[in-house]
C-alpha positions in Angstrom: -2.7 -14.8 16.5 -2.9 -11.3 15.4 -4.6 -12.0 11.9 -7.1 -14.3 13.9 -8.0 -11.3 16.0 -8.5 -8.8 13.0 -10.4 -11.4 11.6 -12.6 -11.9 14.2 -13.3 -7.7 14.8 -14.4 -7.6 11.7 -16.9 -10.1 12.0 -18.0 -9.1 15.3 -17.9 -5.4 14.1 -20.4 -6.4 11.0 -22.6 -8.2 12.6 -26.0 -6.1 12.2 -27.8 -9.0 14.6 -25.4 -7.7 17.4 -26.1 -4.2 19.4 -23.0 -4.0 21.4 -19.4 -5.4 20.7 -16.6 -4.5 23.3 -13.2 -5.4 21.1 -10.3 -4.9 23.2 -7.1 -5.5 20.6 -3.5 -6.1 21.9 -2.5 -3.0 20.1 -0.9 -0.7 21.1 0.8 -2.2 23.6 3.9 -4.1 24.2 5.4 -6.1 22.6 5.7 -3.9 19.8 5.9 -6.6 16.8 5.0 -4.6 14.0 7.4 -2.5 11.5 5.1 0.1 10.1 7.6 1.3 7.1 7.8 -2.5 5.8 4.1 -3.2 6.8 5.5 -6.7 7.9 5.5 -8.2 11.7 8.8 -8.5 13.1 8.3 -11.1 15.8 8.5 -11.0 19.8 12.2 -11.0 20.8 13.2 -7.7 21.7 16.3 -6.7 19.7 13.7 -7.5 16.4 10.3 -5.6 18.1 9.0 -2.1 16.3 8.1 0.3 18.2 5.2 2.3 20.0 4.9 4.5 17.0 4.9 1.1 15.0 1.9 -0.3 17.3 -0.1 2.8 17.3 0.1 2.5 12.8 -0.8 -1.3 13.4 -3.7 -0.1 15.7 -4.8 2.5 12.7 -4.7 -0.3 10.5 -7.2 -2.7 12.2 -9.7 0.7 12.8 -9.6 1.0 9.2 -10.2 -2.7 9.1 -13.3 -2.7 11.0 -14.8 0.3 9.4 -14.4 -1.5 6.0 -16.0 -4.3 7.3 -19.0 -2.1 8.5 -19.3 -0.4 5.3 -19.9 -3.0 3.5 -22.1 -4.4 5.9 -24.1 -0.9 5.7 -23.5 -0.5 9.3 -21.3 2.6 9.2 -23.4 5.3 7.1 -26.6 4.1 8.3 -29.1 6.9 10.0 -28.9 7.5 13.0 -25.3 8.1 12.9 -24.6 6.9 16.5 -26.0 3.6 15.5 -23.0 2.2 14.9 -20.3 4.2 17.2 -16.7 3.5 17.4 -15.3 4.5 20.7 -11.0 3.9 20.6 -9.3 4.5 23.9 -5.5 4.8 24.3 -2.7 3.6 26.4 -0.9 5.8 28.8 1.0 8.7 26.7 4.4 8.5 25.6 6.2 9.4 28.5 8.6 12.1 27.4 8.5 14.9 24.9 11.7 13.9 22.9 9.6 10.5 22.1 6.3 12.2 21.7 8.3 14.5 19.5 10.0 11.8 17.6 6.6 10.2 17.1 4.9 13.0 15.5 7.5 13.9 13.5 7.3 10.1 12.3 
């Protein structure tokens, strides 16, 4: 399901014919299925989810996805430079400091 999704931003997110695309992926939040050090997906039951740091690398992934997909579409360089605007909101923060500590020391 996930690969469909990635497939389908990036075809949404070249698409010079369209002049506003709202993609809202299911990353970063839970379930946390991906394991960013093995770059696999770990599946849906909880004792074999990643974690939030492993969603947020997930969600980095895709981003740099799209923009690919732009480039070589010659929708991300071309003038004017907000023509083609990326705007990535976030989840609520990490709700401690020892994990927001433990994430960027990740």
């Amino acid at each position: 399901m996930i690969q469909a999704m990635r497939e389908e931003a990036q075809r949404y997110a070249a698409d010079p014919s369209l002049q506003l695309v709202f993609l809202h992926l299911p990353t970063p939040h839970p379930p946390h299925f991906y394991d960013r050090h093995s770059r696999t997906f770990t599946g849906r039951s909880p004792g074999a989810a990643g974690s939030y740091p492993d969603s947020l690398a997930l969600a980095d992934l895709i981003l740099g996805e799209i923009r690919e997909a732009m480039t070589r579409a010659g929708l991300w360089t071309r003038p004017p430079c907000w023509s083609a605007p990326i705007i990535p909101t976030a989840p609520r923060k990490i709700s401690t400091a020892s994990q927001t500590l433990a994430f960027l020391s990740s």
